[in-house]
ROROBA-508934 format. One record per residue: residue number from 1; y, x, z of N, C-alpha, C in turn. Coordinates in steps of 0.02 Angstrom, whole numbers, plus 50000, padded with zeros to 5 digits. Last residue first. Example, Ala and Ser with C-alpha at 12.3 -4.5 7.8 and 13.67 -1.06 7.14 Angstrom:
(2; (49888; 50642; 50354); (49947; 50684; 50357); (50002; 50645; 50394))
(1; (49716; 50660; 50390); (49775; 50615; 50390); (49835; 50660; 50390))
***
This chain:
(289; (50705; 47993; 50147); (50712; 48043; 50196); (50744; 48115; 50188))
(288; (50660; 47937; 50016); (50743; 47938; 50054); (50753; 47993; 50134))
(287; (50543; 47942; 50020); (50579; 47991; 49971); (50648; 47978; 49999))
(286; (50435; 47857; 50117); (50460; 47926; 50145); (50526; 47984; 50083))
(285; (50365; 47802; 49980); (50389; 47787; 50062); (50410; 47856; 50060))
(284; (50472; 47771; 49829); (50388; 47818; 49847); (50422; 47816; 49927))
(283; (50572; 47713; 49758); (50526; 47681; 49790); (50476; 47710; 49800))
(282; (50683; 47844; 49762); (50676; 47795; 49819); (50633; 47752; 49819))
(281; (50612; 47998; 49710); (50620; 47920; 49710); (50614; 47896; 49774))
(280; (50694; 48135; 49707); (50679; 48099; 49722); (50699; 48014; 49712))
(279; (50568; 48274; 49614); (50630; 48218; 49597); (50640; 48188; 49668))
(278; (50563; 48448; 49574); (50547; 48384; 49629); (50600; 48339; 49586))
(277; (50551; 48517; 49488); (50491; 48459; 49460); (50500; 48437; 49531))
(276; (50591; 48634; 49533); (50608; 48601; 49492); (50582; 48556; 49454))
(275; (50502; 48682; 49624); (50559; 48648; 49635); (50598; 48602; 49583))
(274; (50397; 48736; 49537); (50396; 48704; 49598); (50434; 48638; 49595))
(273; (50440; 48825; 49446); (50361; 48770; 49409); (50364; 48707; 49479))
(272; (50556; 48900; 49480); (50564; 48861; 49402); (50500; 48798; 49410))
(271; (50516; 48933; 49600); (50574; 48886; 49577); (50578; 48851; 49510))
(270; (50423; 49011; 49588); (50404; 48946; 49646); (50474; 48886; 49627))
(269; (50447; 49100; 49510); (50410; 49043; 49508); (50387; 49002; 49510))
(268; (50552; 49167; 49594); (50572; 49128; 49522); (50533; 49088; 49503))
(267; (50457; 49206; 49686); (50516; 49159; 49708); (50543; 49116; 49639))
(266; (50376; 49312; 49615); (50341; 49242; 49649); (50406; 49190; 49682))
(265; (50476; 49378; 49565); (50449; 49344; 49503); (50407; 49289; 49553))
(264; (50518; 49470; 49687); (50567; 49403; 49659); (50519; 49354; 49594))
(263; (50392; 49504; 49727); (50413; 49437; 49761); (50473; 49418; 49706))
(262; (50372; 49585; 49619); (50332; 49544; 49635); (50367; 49502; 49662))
(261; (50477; 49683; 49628); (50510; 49642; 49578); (50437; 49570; 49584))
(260; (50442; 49742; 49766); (50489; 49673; 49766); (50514; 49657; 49709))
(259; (50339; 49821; 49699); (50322; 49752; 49760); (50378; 49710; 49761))
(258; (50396; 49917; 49608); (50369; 49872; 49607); (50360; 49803; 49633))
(257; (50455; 49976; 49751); (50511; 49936; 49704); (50466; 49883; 49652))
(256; (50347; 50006; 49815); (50401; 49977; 49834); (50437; 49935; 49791))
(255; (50317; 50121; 49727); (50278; 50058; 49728); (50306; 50017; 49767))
(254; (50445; 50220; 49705); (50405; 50170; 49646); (50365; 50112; 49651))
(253; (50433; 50246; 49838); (50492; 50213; 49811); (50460; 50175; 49772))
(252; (50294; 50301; 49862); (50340; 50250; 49899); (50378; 50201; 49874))
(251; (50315; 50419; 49769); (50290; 50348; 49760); (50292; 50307; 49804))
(250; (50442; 50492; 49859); (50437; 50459; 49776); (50390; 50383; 49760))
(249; (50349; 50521; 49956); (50401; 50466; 49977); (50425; 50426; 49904))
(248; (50255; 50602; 49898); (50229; 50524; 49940); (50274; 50500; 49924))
(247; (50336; 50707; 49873); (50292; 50677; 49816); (50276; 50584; 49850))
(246; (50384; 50769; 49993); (50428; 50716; 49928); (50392; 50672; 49886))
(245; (50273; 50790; 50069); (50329; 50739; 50088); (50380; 50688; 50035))
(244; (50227; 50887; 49995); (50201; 50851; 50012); (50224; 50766; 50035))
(243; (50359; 50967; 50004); (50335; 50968; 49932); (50282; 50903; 49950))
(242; (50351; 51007; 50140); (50398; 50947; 50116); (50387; 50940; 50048))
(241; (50220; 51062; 50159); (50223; 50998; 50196); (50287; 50951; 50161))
(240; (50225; 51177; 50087); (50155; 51123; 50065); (50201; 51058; 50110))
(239; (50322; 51233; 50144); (50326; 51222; 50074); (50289; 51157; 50076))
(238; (50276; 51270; 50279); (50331; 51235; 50273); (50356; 51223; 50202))
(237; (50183; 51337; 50244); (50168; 51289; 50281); (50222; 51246; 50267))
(236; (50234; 51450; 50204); (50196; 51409; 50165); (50164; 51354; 50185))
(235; (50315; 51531; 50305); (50343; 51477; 50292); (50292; 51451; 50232))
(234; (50220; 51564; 50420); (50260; 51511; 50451); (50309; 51480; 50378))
(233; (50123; 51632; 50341); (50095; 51543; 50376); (50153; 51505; 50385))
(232; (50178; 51730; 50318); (50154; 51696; 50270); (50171; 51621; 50289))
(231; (50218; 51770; 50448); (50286; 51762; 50399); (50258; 51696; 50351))
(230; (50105; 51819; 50466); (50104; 51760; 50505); (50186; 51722; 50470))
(229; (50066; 51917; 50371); (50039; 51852; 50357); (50080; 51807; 50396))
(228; (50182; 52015; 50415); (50181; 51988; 50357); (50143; 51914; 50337))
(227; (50112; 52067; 50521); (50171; 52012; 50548); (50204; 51999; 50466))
(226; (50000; 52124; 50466); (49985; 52068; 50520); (50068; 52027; 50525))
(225; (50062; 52232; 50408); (50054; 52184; 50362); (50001; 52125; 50411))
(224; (50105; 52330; 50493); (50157; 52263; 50473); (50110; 52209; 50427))
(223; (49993; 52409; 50527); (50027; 52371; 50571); (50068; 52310; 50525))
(222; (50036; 52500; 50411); (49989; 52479; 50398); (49979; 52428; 50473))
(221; (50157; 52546; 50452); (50169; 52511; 50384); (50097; 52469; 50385))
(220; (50125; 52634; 50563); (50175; 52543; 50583); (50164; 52510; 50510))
(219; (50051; 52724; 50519); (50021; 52675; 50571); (50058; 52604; 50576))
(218; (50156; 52770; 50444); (50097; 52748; 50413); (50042; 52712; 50466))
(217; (50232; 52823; 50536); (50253; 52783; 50487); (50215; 52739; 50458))
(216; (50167; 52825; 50713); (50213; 52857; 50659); (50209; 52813; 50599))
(215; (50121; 52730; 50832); (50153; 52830; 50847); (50205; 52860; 50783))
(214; (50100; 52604; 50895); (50118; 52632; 50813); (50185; 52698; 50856))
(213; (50123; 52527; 50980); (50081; 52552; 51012); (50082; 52588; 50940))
(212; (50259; 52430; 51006); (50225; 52467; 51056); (50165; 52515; 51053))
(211; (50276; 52394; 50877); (50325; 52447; 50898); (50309; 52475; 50979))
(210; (50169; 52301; 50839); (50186; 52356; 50818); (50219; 52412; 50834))
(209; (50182; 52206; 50949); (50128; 52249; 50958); (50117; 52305; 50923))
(208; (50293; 52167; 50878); (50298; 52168; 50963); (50240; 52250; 50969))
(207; (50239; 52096; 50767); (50289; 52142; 50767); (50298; 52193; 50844))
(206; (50122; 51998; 50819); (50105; 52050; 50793); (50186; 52139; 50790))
(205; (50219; 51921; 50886); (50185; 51956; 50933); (50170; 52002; 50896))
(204; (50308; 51879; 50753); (50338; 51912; 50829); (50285; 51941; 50857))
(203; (50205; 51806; 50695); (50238; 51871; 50678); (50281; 51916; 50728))
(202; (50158; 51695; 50793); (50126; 51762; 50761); (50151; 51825; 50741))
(201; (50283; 51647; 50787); (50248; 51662; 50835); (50193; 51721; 50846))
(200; (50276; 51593; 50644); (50347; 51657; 50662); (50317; 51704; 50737))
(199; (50164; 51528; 50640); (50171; 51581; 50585); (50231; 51648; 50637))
(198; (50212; 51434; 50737); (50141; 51453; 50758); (50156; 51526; 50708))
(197; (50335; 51377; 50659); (50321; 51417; 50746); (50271; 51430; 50765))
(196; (50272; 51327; 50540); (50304; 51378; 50540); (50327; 51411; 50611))
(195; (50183; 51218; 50599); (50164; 51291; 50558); (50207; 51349; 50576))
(194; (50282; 51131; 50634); (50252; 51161; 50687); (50213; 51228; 50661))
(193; (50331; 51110; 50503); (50393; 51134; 50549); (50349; 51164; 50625))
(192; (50215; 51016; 50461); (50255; 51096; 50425); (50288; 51141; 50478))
(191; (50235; 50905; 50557); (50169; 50973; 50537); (50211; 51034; 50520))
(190; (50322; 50854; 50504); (50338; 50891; 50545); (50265; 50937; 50578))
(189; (50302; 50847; 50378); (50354; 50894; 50374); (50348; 50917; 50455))
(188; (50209; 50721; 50398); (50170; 50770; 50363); (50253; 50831; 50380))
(187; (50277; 50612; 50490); (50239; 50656; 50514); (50216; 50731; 50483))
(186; (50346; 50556; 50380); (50367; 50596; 50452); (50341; 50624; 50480))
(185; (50228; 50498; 50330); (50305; 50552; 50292); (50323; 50588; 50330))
(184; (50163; 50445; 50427); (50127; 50476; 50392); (50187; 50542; 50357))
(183; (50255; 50330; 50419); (50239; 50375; 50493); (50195; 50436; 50457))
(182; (50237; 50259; 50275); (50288; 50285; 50312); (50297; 50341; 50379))
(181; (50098; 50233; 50309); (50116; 50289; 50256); (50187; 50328; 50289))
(180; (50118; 50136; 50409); (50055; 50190; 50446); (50096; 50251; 50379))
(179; (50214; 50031; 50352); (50215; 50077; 50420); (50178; 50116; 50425))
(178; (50198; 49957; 50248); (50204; 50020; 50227); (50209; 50089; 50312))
(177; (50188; 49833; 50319); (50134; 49878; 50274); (50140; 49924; 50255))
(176; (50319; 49783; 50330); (50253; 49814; 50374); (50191; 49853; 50349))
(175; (50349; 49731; 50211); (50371; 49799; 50230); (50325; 49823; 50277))
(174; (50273; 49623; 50179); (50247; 49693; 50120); (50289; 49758; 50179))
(173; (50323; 49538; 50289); (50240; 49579; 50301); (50224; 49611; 50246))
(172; (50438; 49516; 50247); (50409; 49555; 50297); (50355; 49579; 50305))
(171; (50410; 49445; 50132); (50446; 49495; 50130); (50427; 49544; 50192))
(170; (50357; 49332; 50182); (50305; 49369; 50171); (50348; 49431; 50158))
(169; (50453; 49285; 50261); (50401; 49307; 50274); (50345; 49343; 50267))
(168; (50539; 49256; 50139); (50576; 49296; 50178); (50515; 49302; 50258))
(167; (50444; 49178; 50061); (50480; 49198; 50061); (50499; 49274; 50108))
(166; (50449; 49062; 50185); (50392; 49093; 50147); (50393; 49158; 50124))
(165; (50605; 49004; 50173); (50580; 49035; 50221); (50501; 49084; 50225))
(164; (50572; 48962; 50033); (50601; 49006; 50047); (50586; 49052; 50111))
(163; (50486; 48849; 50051); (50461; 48929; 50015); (50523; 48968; 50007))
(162; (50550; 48776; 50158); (50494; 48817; 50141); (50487; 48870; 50092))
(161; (50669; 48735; 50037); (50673; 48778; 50120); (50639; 48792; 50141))
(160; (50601; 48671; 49951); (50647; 48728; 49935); (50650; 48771; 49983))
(159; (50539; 48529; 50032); (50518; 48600; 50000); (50550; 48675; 49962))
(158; (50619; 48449; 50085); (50592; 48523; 50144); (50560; 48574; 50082))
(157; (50663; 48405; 50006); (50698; 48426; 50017); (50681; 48467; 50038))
(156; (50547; 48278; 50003); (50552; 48324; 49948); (50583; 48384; 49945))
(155; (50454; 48213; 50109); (50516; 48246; 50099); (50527; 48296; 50055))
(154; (50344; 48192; 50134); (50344; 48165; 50086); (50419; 48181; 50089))
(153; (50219; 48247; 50242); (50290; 48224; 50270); (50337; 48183; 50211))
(152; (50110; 48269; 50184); (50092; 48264; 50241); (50185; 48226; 50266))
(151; (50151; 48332; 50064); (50095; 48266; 50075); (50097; 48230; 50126))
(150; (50239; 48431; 50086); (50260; 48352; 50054); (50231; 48318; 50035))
(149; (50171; 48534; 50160); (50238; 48494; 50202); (50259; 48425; 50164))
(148; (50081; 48550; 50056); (50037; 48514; 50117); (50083; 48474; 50141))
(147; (50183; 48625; 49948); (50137; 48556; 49936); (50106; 48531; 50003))
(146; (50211; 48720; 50061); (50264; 48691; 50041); (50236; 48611; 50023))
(145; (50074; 48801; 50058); (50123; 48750; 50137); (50150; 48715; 50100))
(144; (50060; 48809; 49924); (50018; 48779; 49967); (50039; 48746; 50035))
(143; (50147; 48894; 49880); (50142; 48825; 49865); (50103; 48787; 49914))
(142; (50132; 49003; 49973); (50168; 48972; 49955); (50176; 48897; 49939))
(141; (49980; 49056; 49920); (49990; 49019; 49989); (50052; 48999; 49973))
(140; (50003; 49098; 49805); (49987; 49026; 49812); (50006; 48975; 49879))
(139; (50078; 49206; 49800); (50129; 49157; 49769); (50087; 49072; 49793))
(138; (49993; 49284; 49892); (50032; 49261; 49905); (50082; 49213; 49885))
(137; (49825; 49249; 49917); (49887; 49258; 49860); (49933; 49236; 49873))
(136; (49751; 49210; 50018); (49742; 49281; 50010); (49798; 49300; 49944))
(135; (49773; 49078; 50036); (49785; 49106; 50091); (49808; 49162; 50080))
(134; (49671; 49025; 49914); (49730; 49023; 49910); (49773; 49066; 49983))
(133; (49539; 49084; 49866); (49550; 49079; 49957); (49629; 49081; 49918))
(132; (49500; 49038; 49715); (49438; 49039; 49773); (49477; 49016; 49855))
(131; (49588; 48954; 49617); (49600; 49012; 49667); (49540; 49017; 49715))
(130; (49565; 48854; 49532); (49604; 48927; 49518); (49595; 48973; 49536))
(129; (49562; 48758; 49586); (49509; 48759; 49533); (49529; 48842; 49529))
(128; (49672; 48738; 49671); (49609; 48746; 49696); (49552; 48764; 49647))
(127; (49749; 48691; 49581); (49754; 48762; 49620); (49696; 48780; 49628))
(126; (49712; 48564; 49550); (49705; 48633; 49496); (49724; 48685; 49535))
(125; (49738; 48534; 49680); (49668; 48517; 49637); (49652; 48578; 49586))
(124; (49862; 48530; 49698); (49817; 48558; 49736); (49750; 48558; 49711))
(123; (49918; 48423; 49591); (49936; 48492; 49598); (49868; 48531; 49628))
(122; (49835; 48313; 49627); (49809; 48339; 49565); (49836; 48424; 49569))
(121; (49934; 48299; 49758); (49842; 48289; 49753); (49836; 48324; 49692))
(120; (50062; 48268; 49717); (50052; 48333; 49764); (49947; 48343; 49737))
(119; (50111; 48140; 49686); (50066; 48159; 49634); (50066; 48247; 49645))
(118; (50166; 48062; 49807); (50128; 48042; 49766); (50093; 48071; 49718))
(117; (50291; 48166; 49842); (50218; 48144; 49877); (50166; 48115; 49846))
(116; (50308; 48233; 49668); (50325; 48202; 49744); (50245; 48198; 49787))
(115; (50339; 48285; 49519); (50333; 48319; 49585); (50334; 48287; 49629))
(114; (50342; 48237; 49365); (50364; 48238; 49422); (50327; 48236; 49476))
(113; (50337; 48286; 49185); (50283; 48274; 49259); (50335; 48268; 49322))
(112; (50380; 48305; 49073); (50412; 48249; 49109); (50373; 48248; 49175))
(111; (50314; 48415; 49017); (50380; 48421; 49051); (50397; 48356; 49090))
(110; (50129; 48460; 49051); (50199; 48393; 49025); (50266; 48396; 49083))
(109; (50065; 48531; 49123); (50122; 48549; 49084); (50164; 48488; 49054))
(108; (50047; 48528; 49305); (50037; 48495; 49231); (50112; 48547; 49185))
(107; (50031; 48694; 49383); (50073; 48632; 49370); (50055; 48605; 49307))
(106; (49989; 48813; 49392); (49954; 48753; 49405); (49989; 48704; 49418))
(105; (49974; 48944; 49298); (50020; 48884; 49295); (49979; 48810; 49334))
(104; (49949; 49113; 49284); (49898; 49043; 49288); (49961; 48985; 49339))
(103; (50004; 49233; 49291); (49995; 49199; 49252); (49963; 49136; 49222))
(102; (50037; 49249; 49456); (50073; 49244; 49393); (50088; 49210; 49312))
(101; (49898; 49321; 49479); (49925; 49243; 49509); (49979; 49213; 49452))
(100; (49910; 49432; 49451); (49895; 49387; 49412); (49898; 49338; 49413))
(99; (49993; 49506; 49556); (50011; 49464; 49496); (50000; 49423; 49467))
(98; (49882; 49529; 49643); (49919; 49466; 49673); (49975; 49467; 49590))
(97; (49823; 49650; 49577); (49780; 49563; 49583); (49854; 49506; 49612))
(96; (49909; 49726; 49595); (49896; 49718; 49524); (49856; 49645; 49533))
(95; (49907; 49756; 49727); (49955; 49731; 49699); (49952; 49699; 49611))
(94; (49790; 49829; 49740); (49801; 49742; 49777); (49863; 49715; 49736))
(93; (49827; 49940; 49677); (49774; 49883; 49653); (49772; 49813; 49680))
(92; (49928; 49984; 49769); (49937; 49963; 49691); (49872; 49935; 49663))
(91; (49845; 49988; 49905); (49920; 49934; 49893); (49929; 49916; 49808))
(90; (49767; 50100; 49847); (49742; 50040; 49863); (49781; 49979; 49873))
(89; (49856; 50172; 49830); (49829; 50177; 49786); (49800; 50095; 49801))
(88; (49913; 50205; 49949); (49958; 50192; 49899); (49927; 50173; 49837))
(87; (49814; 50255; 50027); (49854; 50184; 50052); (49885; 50147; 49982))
(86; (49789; 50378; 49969); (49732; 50348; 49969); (49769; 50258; 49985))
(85; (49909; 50440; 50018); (49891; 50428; 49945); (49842; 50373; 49907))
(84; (49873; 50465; 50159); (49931; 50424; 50122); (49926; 50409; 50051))
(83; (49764; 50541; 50152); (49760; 50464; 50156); (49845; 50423; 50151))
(82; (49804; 50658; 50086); (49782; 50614; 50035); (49762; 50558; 50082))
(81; (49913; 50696; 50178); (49933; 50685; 50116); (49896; 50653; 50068))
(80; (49824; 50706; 50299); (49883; 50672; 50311); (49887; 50676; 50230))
(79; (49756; 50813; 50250); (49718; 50739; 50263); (49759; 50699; 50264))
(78; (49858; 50918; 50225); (49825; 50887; 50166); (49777; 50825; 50190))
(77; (49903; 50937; 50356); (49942; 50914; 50320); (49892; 50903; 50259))
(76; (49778; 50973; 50423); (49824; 50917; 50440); (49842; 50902; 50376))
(75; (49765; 51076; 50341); (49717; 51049; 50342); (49745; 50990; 50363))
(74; (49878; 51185; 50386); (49871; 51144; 50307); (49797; 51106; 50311))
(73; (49850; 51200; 50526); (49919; 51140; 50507); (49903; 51147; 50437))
(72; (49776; 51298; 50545); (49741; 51232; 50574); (49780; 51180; 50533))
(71; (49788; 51452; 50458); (49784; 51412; 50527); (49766; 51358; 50496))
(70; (49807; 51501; 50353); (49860; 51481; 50359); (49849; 51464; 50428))
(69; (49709; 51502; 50262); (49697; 51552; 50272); (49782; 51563; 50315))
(68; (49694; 51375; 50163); (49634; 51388; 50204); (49623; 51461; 50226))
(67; (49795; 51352; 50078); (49776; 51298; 50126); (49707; 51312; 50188))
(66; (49847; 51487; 50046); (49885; 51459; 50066); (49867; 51408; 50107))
(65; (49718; 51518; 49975); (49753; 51573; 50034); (49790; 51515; 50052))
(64; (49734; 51474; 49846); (49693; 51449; 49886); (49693; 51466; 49998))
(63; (49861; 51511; 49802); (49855; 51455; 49806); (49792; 51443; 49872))
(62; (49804; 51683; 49785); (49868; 51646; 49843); (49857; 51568; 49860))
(61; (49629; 51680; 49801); (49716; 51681; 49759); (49757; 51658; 49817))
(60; (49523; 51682; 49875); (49554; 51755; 49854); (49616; 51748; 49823))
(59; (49454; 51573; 49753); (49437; 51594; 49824); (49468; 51665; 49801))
(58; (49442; 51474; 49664); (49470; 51500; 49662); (49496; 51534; 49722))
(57; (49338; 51394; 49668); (49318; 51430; 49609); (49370; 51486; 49615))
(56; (49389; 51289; 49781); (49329; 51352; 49806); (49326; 51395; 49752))
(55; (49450; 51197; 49749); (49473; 51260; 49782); (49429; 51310; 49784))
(54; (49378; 51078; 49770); (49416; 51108; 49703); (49454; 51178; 49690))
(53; (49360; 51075; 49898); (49306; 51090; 49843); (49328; 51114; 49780))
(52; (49481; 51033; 49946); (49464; 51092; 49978); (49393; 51108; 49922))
(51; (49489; 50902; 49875); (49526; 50954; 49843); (49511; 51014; 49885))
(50; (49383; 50847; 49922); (49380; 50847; 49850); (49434; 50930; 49830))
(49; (49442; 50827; 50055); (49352; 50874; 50045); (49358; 50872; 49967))
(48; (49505; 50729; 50051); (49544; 50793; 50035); (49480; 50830; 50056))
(47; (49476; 50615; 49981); (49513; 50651; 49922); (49522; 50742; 49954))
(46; (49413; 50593; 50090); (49345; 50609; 50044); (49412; 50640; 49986))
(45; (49481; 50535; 50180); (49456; 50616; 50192); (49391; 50649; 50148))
(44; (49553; 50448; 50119); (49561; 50504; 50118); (49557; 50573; 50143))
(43; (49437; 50352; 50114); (49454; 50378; 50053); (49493; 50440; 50054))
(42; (49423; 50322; 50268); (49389; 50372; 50222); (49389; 50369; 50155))
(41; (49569; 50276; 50258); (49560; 50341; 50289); (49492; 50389; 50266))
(40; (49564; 50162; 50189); (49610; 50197; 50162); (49569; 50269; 50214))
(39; (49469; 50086; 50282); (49434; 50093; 50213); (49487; 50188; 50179))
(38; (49548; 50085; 50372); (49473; 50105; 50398); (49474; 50142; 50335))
(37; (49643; 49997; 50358); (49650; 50070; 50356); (49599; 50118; 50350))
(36; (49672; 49910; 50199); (49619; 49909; 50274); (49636; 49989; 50293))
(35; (49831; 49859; 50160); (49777; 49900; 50150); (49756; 49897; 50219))
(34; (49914; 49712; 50096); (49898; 49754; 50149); (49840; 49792; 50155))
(33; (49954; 49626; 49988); (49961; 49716; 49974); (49933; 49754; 50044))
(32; (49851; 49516; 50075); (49902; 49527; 50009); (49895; 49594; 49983))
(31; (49763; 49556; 50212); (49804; 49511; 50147); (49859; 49529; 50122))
(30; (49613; 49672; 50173); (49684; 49669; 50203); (49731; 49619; 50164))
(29; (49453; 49647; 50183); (49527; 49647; 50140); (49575; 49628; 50172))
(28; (49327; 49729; 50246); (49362; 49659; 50267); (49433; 49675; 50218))
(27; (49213; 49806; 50109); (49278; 49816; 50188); (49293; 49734; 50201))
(26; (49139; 49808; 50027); (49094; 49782; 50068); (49173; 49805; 50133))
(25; (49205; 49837; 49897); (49177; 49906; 49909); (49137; 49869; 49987))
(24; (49266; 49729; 49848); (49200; 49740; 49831); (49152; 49799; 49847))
(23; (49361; 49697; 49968); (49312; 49658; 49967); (49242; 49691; 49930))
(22; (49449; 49786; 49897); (49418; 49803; 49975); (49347; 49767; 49971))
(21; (49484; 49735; 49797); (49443; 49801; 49789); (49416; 49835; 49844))
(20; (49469; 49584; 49719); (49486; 49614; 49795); (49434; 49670; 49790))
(19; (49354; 49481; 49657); (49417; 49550; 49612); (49458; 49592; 49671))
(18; (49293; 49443; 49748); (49243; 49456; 49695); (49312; 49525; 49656))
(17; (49370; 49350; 49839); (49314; 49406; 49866); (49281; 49420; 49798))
(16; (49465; 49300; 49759); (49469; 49350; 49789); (49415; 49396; 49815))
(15; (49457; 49257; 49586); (49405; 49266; 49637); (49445; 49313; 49706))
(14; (49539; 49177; 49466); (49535; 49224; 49527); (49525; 49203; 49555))
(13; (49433; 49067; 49416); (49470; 49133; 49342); (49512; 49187; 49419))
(12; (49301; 49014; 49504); (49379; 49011; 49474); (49397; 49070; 49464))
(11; (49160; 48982; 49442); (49203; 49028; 49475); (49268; 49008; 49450))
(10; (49080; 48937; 49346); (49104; 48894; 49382); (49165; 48924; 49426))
(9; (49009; 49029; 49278); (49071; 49000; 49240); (49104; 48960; 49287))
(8; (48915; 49065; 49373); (48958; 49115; 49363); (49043; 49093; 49309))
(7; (48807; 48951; 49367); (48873; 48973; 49444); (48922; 49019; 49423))
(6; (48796; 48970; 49214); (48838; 48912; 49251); (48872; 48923; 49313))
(5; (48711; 49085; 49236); (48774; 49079; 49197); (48819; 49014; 49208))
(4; (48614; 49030; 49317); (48649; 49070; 49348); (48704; 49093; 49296))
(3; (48543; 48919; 49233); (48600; 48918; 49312); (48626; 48949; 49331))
(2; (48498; 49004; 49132); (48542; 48948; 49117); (48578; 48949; 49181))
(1; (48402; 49069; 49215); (48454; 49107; 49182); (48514; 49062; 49166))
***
């Protein structure tokens, strides 16, 4: 018992494979904010069997009419809406772990500490005490090239321009990440927009078939209400999908905007605890370079 409270204190304060919410559900973890899709897809064909279940008490209302009495396209469009949801959810928990990075300082704190080739080793040390897979955080990996480029080369200079360039890499790969949701936006309206020519399609033939074979008033009135539903389909289809559309794209925005007040706080950090603790001395080899 004693040992196994010891391996467990020994852990560094972030674990990726242990606080990684891919990792603990047994998925391969997508790095950084990047969601596994595998994982995201059957989450969201389990949100949207949740909400076709949630539906059932209310069998016979319009609402329920609307996703399961419409054709084929509100079933699209609600798998399409909760694995997009399902992405967004799982990006904001990844995202909530790569903060924390944030709050763990692995720089000495004595202000007078200086930064060079010579005293890179202890940096990486306490990282390392820190971080299980530095690779998998993005503020670390950061340091991490930047500190390797001024062990390994002892040019103090390259380091600003690394983690910048870092930086404006990893910037890229949060936007990529949003590609499958993003295609997903576009896609869910234009579902809608195919509803509604399957609905009008309907209603035309049914109308068609009214005025050909309806002798008198009460034959066509009782006739119309076939080119009434397909009216239905063509435009409640086209509700659910951009009402569907906005909601995503909203949180989009929100978690988006989140994500890049992340990178600027991992750039401000890399500047204030980094960079600013380089010095250079001319008697350490390689500091005049």
């Amino acid at each position: 018992m004693v040992m196994a409270t010891q391996a467990i204190d020994s852990r560094p304060p972030l674990d990726w494979s242990r606080h990684d919410i891919e990792q603990r559900i047994g998925f391969p973890g997508g790095r950084f904010t990047r969601p596994n899709n595998l994982l995201t897809g059957i989450l969201g064909a389990i949100l949207a069997s949740g909400f076709y279940a949630a539906l059932l008490p209310f069998q016979g209302s319009v609402l329920c009419d609307m996703f399961t009495k419409r054709g084929p396209t509100p079933y699209a469009i609600v798998f399409l809406s909760a694995w997009s949801i399902a992405i967004l959810l799982v990006k904001w928990l990844k995202l909530r772990l790569q903060r924390r990075a944030l709050e763990h300082h692995v720089m000495p704190e004595d202000p007078a500490y200086v930064l060079s080739a010579a005293t890179v080793e202890p940096v990486l040390a306490r990282l390392y005490a820190t971080v299980d897979d530095p690779r998998q955080f993005l503020l670390y990996n950061r340091i991490v090239v930047a500190l390797s480029n001024l062990r390994n080369l002892g040019r103090v200079t390259d380091v600003d321009e690394i983690l910048r360039s870092q930086a404006e890499q990893d910037e890229s790969m949060v936007e990529t990440s949003y590609a499958l949701v993003q295609a997903f936006v576009w896609a869910i309206p234009v579902l809608g927009f195919i509803g509604t020519v399957l609905g009008l399609s309907e209603a035309i033939g049914q109308f068609s078939g009214v005025l050909g074979g309806a002798s008198d008033v009460e034959q066509i009135s009782g006739a119309l209400k076939g080119v009434t539903a397909g009216l239905a389909t063509a435009f409640e289809t086209t509700l659910e999908a951009l009402v569907a559309a906005l909601v995503i794209q909203l949180a989009i925005t929100l978690l988006r905007k989140a994500e890049q007040e992340f990178l600027d706080d991992a750039m401000d950090y890399g500047l204030r605890y980094v960079v600013a603790r380089l010095r250079i001395l001319p008697d350490m080899p390689g500091a005049a370079s």
